[in-house]
C-alpha positions in Angstrom: 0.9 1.2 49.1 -2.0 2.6 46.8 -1.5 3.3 43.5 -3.7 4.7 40.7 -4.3 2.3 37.9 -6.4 2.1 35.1 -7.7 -1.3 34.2 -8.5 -2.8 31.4 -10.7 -6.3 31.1 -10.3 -7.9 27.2 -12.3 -10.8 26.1 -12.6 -12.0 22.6 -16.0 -13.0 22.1 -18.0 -14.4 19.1 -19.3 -11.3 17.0 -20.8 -11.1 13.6 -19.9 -7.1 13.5 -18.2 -5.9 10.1 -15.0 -4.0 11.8 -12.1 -3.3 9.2 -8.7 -5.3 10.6 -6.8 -3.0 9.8 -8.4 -0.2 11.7 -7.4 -0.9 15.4 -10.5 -1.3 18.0 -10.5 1.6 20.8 -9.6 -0.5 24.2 -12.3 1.6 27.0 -11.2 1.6 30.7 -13.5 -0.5 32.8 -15.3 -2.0 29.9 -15.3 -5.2 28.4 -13.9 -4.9 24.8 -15.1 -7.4 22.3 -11.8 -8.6 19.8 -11.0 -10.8 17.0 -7.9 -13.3 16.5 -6.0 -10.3 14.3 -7.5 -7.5 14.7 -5.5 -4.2 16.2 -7.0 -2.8 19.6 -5.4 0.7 20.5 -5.0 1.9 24.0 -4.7 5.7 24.6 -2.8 6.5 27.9 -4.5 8.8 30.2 -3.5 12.5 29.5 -2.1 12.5 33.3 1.7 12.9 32.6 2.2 10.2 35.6 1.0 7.5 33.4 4.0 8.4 30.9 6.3 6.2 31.7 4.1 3.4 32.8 4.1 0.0 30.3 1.1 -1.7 30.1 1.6 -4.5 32.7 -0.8 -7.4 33.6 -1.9 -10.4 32.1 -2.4 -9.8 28.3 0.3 -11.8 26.7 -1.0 -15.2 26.4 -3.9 -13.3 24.2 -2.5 -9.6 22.8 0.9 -9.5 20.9 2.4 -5.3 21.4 2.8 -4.0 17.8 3.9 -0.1 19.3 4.2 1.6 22.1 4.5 5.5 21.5 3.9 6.1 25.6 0.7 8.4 24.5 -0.9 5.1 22.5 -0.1 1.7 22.6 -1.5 -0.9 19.6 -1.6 -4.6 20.3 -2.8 -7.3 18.0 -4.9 -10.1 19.0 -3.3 -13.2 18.8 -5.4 -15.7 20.4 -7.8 -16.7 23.1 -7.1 -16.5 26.2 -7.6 -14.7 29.3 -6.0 -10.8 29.4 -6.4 -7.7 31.3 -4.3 -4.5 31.0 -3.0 -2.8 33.7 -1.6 1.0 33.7 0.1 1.9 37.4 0.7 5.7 37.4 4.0 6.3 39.2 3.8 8.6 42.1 7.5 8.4 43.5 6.3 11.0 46.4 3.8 8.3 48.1 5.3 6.4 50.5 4.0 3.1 52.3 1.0 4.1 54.3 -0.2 6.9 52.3 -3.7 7.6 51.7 -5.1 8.2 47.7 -6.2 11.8 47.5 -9.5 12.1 48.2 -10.5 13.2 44.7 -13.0 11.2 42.5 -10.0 9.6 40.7 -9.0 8.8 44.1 -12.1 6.9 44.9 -12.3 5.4 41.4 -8.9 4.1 42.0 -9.9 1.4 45.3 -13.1 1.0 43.5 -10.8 0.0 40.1 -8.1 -1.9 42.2 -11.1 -4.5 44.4 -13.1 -5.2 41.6 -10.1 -5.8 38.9 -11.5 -9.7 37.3 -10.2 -11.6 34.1 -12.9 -12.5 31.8 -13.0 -15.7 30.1 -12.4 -15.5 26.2 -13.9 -17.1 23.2 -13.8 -15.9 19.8 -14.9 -15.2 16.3 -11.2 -15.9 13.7 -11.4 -14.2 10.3 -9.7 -16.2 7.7 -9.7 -15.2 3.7 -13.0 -13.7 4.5 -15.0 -16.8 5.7 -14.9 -16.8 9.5 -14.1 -19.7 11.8 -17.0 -20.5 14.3 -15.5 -21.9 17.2 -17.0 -23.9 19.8 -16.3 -26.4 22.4 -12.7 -25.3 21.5 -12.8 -26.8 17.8 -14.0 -24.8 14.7 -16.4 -26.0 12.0 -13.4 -28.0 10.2 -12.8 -30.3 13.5 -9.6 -28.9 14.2 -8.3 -27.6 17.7 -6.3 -29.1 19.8 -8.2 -30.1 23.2 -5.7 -32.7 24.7 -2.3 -32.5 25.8 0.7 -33.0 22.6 3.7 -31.4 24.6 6.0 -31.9 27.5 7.7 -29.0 28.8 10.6 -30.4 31.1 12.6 -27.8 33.0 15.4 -29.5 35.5 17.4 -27.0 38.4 20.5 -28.0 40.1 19.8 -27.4 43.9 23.8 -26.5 44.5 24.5 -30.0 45.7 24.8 -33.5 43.9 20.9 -33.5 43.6 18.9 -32.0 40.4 15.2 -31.2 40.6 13.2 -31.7 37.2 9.4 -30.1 36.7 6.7 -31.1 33.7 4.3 -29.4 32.3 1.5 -30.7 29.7 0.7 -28.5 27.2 -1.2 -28.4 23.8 1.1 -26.0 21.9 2.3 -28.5 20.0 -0.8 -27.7 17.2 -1.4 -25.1 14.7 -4.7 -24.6 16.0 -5.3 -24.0 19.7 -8.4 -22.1 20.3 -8.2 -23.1 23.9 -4.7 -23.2 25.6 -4.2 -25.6 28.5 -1.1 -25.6 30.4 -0.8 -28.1 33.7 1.9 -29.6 35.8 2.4 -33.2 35.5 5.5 -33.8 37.2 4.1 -36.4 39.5 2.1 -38.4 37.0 5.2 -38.6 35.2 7.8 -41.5 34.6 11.2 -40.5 35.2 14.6 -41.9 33.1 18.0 -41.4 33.2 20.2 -42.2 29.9 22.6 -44.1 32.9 20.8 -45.5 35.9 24.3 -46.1 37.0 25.1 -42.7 37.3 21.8 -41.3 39.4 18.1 -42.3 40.8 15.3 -40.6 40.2 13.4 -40.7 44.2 10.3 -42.5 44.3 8.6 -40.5 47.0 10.0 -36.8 45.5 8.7 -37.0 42.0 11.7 -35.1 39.6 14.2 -35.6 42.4 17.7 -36.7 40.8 19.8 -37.8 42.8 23.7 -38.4 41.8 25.4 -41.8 42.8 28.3 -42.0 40.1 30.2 -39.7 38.1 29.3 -38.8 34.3 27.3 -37.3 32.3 23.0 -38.5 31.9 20.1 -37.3 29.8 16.5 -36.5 31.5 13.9 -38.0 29.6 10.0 -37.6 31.0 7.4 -40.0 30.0 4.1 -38.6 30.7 0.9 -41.1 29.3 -2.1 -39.7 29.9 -5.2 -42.2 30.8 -6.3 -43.3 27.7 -3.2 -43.1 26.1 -1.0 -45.7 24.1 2.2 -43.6 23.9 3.6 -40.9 26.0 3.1 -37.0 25.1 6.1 -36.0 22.9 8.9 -33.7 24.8 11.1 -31.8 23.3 13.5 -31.0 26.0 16.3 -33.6 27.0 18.4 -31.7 30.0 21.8 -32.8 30.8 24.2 -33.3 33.4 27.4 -34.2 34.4 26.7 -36.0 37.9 30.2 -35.6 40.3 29.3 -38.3 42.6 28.9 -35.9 46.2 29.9 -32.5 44.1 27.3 -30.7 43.0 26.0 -31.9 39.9 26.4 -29.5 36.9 23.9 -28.6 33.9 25.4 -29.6 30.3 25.4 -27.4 27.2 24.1 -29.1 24.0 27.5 -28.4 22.0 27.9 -28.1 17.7 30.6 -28.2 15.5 31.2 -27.1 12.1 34.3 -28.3 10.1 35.1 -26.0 6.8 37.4 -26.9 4.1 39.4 -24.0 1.5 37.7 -22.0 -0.9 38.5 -19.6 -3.1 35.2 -17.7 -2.9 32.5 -18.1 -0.6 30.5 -20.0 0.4 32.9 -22.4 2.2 32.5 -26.7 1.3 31.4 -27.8 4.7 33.7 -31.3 5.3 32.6 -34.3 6.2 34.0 -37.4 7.6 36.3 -35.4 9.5 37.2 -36.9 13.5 36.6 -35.1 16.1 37.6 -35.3 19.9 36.5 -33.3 22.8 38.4 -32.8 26.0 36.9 -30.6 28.2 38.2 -29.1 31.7 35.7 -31.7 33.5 33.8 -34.4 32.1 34.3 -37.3 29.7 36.0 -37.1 26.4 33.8 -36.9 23.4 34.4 -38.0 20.1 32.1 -37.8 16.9 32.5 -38.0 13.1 31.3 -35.3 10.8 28.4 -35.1 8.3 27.1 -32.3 5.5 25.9 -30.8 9.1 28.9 -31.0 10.9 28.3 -32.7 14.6 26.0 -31.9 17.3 24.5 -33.1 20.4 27.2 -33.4 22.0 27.1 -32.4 25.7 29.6 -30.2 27.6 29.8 -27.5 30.9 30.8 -24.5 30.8 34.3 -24.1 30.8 37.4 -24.7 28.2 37.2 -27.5 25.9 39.7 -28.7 23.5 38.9 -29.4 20.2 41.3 -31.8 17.9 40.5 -32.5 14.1 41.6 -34.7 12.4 41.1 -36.0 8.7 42.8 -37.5 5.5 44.5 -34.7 3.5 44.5 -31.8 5.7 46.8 -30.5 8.7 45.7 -32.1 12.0 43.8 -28.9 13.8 43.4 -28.2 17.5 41.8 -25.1 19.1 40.7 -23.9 22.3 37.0 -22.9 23.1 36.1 -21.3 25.9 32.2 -22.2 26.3 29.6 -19.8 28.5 27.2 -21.0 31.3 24.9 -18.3 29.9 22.9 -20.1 27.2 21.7 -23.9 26.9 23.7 -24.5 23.5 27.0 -23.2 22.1 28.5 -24.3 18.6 32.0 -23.2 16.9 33.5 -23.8 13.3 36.8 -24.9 12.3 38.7 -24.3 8.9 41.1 -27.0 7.9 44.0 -26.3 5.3 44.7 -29.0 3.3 48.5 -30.7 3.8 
């Protein structure tokens, strides 16, 4: 199906020009605009009422930030380098698969537009307290930049079974400065753990494949070491799951709770030392003590759990929660009355 589009191809490249930041930089169709970490570019729709309803679409995130859309004009920010390139799709609900683009000179412009459509690769000139920030070989004049890997994304799927497949992904977002983002997968240079061998094997010859052969709840911990590295490249992300032996494994919900005490005017005293058990509907009980932050990490599925509280000087406490398959954490309060 053809469509009209306008195109748009960004790159932030090194200039020495005196723009004002605040006044937003005009964004021309078919032309390379040159941008600056923070400055405002402004795109004015085409007059053509078709493009009124169409968002700018394409690759522009990773480098533009949308500030406001008013359908006529849209103002982004630069945010970073990065590749980016705008694209505005009319919509022409009365073309149907196999129709042919008016033979108009927009028509012609538009499969000229869509075959020669190209991302252009960005480096850039960042304005800071008035003394700019010359960047090159992905480090500015201070030495800082972040060119190697500092962060393990690790995203892990059920397959519907008693198997879980993880994924890695190196990153250098981990530093404030990143002049040059990288982003790979790494999922087969990566070492594999489980908090309980006991309970599931990682596959040898299917890098990430988790496979159950007890029943209980494990962590996923990926330990990727680049060559030349001493450690492995910090990760953030710990997935869990309760492992059913052949019934298909399910993901675990990092669970929080907050124990209150009596007040007579807010705020609340947060208690500590209070015991906590957790039965949940399926998988092991949980128990933990309390601190000034009440307890967390503590791993559930979705489902109902029972909460019972206990602790010196106040009635014992149980409640029902009933906790959503719809986020990765969940966390609850309690108030406690004193006996």
């Amino acid at each position: 199906m053809q469509k009209a589009a306008c195109v748009l191809a960004l790159a932030c490249l090194i200039s020495s020009d005196g723009r004002s930041a605040g006044k937003p930089v005009p964004l021309a169709l078919e032309e390379t605009t040159t941008l600056q970490v923070g400055e405002l570019a402004l795109l004015q729709v085409p007059s053509d009422r078709r493009y009124l309803h169409s968002p700018p679409r394409g690759a522009w995130r990773d480098v533009l930030a949308l500030v406001r859309d008013s359908r006529r004009a849209v103002t982004f920010r630069a945010v970073r380098a990065g590749l980016g390139v705008i694209l505005l799709a009319p919509i022409v609900a009365r073309w149907r698969y196999g129709d042919v683009a008016p033979r108009t000179g927009e028509g012609r412009m538009i499969a000229i537009t869509l075959r020669r459509t190209a991302i252009i690769t960005v480096a850039l000139t960042v304005g800071c307290g008035g003394n700019p920030l010359n960047i090159e070989n992905c480090k500015d004049q201070y030495g800082r930049g972040a060119t190697a890997p500092n962060n393990v994304k690790v995203t892990c799927e059920p397959t519907g079974g008693p198997e879980v497949w993880c994924r890695a992904t190196a990153d250098n977002s981990a530093d404030l400065y990143v002049y040059c983002p990288l982003s790979f997968d790494v999922t087969n240079q990566t070492q594999w753990i489980l908090s309980d061998p006991s309970l599931g094997v990682f596959d040898p010859s299917h890098p990430g494949h988790l496979r159950a052969v007890g029943s209980g709840m494990v962590t996923v911990t990926a330990n990727y070491i680049p060559a030349g590295y001493v450690y492995p490249v910090p990760s953030f992300q710990h997935p869990a799951f309760l492992m059913n032996g052949d019934a298909p494994a399910e993901r675990a919900i990092d669970f929080s709770i907050i124990v209150f005490g009596p007040s007579t005017s807010p705020p609340k005293p947060i208690l500590s030392g209070v015991q906590i058990t957790l039965e949940p509907e399926r998988g092991p009980v949980q128990s933990c003590i309390t601190t000034s932050n009440g307890c967390f990490k503590l791993l559930v599925v979705p489902g109902r759990v029972t909460i019972t509280a206990t602790k010196d000087g106040y009635q014992p406490l149980m409640k029902d929660v009933q906790v959503p398959g719809t986020n990765t954490s969940f966390s609850t309060q309690l108030d406690m009355a004193p006996l």
